[in-house]
Structure formats: structure tokens, C-alpha cells
N, C-alpha and C positions, 0 to 999 in steps of 0.2 A: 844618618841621624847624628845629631851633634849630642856632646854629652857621655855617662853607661846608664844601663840602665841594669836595675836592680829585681829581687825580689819582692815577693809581694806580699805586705807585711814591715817592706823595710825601705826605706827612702829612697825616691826613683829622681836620680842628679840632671836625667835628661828632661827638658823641656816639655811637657806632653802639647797635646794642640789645645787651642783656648777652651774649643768645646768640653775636653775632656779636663781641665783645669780640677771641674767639681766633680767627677768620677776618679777620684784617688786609687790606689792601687788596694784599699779595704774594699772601697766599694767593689770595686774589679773582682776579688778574691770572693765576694759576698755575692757579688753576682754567680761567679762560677762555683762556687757551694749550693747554690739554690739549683741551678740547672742539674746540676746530682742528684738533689735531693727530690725534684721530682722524678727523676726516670727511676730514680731507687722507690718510690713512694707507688708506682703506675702512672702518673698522670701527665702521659704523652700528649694530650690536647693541649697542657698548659705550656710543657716545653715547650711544643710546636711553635709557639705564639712568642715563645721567646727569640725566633727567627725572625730576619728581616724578610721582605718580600723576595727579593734577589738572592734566601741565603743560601749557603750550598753546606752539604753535607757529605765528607769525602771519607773513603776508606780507599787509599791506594793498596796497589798488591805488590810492592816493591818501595821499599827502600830508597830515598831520594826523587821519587816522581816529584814534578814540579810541575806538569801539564797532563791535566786531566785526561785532556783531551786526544794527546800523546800515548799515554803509560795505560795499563792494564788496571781496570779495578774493581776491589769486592763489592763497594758501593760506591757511588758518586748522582745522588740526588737533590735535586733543585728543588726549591720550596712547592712544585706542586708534586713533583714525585714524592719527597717527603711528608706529604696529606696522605696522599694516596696508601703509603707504607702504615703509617698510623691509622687512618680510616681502617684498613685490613688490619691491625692487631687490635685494634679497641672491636671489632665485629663480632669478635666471639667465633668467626669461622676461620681465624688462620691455624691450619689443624696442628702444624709443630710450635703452635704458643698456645697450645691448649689439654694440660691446667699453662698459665704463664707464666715466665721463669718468674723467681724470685733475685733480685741483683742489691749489691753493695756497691759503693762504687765509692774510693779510696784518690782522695786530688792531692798531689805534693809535686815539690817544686818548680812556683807559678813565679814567672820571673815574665815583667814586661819587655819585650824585647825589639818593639817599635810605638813608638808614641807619638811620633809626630810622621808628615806626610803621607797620609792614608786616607782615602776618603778625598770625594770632591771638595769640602769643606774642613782638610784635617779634621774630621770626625771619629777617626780609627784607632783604636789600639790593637797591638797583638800580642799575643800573652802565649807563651810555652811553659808548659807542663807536662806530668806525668800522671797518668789514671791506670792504678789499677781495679777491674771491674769482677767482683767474685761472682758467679751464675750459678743457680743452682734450678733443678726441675725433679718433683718426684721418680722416682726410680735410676735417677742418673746422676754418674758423679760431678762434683762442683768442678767449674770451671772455673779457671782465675785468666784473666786476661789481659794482663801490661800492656801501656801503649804509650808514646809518645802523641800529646797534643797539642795540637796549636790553633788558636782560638781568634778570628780575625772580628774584633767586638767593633760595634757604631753606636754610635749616640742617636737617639731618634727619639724625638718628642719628649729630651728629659731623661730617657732610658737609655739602659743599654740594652741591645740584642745583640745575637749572632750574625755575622754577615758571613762565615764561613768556620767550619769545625773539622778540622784535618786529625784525624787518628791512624797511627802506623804503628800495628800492633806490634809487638817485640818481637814475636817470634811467628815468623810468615811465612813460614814453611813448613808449619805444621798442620797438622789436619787436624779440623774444628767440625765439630760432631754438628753445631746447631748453631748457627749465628742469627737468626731470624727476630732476635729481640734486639733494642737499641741499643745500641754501644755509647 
């Protein structure tokens, strides 16, 4: 990538690709505000939809994985496993999200960190961040859960979606009571 690139919020020197010219890095940050603010709100149908068809959904279980396909992981779901996961917690019968958690979900330092050649079309940005997620469930204490994320965004039809969403929680060696809500 020619160019730095910057935070999000603050003037990105590098080139983005043409598509993404009118997706500024507010937009970007607005976009990944809204994706928050539906899983913190419940409304996993909507996220969903905020997925490309191809998207993927990745929790590795190590530290530097870089192939999925390679490496060990808590989750690694493609857009019909990720229905499927959703179909099952909007059911009413997933019995360990049932009452279902309540989350916060806390986004800082979103910095573009490729803006051009991504995508068949240079269509792509990626964006690195930090989310921390607070969990809470009657009877049980809250959970906070730090992670590192890196968010592989596409331009499609005017929009942006997800074409991949990589989270590597901070601390992976520890034992998690209930992960069965979306991260």
C-alpha cells in the first residue's frame, strides 16, 4: 500500500480505491458503530444482513493465526453457518441464551490499515480495532471481553458490508464461562 494510513476520524494520506473514494473513514467508523449497536440492541437478523454473501466470521484460538483452515478455532463461520447460529439464538430454544445475555460493546482505535488492493474491484477496506464487549446474564457475573479486531469491509451496491470479521480476544487462555452470544 502506497501512502499511512490513519485513524478513523482523522485523514487517511493513503489512496483508498475509487469505489471506496465516497466511503470515508466517518462513514467506515458509522458503519462499525451501527454493527455494535445492533448486537448490543438484539437485532442479530439485521447484523446478519450486514454480511456479504461470502462473509466469514472468525474467532481464532491463538494468537497470530492467519489460516483458518490451518490454526485451531472457537468460531470460524461462513455466512450460512452464521444463519444457522442466529436462526438458533433468535429460536427461543438456545437453552444457554435463555433469558439472553444483555451486551455493551465499547469500539476504539479504528485505524484503516489497507485501503486499496482488496477486492476483485479494489472494493475493500480493512479497518483494525479494539472492542471491548461487557456480557452480562441474570445470576452470573458480567463479563468484559477485550479483543483485537479486524474488519475486512466491501462496497456492494452503494453499501458497505462485512466480508470478514476477525476477533482475537486478549486473553485466550482463559476460561469463558458462556460464549454462546455474538461477539
Amino acid at each position: 500500500m502506497s501512502g499511512s494510513s490513519g485513524p478513523i476520524g482523522g485523514e487517511v494520506t493513503a489512496g483508498p480505491a475509487p469505489a471506496l473514494v465516497d466511503a470515508g473513514a466517518a462513514d467506515v467508523a458509522a458503519f462499525l458503530y451501527h454493527e455494535a449497536h445492533l448486537l448490543d440492541r438484539g437485532d442479530l437478523a439485521a447484523w446478519l444482513e450486514l454480511f456479504t454473501d461470502d462473509g466469514v466470521y472468525w474467532l481464532p484460538a491463538r494468537r497470530g493465526a492467519v489460516d483458518a483452515a490451518r490454526h485451531v478455532n472457537i468460531v470460524y463461520d461462513d455466512k450460512a453457518r452464521l444463519s444457522a447460529r442466529v436462526a438458533r439464538l433468535l429460536s427461543g430454544k438456545e437453552y444457554a441464551q435463555e433469558p439472553p445475555s444483555v451486551t455493551c460493546r465499547q469500539l476504539t482505535n479504528l485505524v484503516v490499515v489497507e485501503a486499496e488492493g482488496h477486492g476483485a474491484d479494489g472494493d475493500e477496506v480493512e479497518v483494525d480495532g479494539v472492542q471491548v464487549t461487557h456480557e452480562t446474564r441474570p445470576n452470573t457475573a458480567a463479563q468484559v471481553l477485550p479483543a483485537h479486531v479486524t474488519w475486512r469491509l466491501r462496497l456492494v451496491r452503494g453499501g458497505l458490508r462485512i466480508a470478514c470479521k476477525r476477533l482475537t480476544l486478549l486473553e485466550l487462555d482463559r476460561h469463558y464461562e458462556n460464549l454462546t452470544f455474538i461477539l
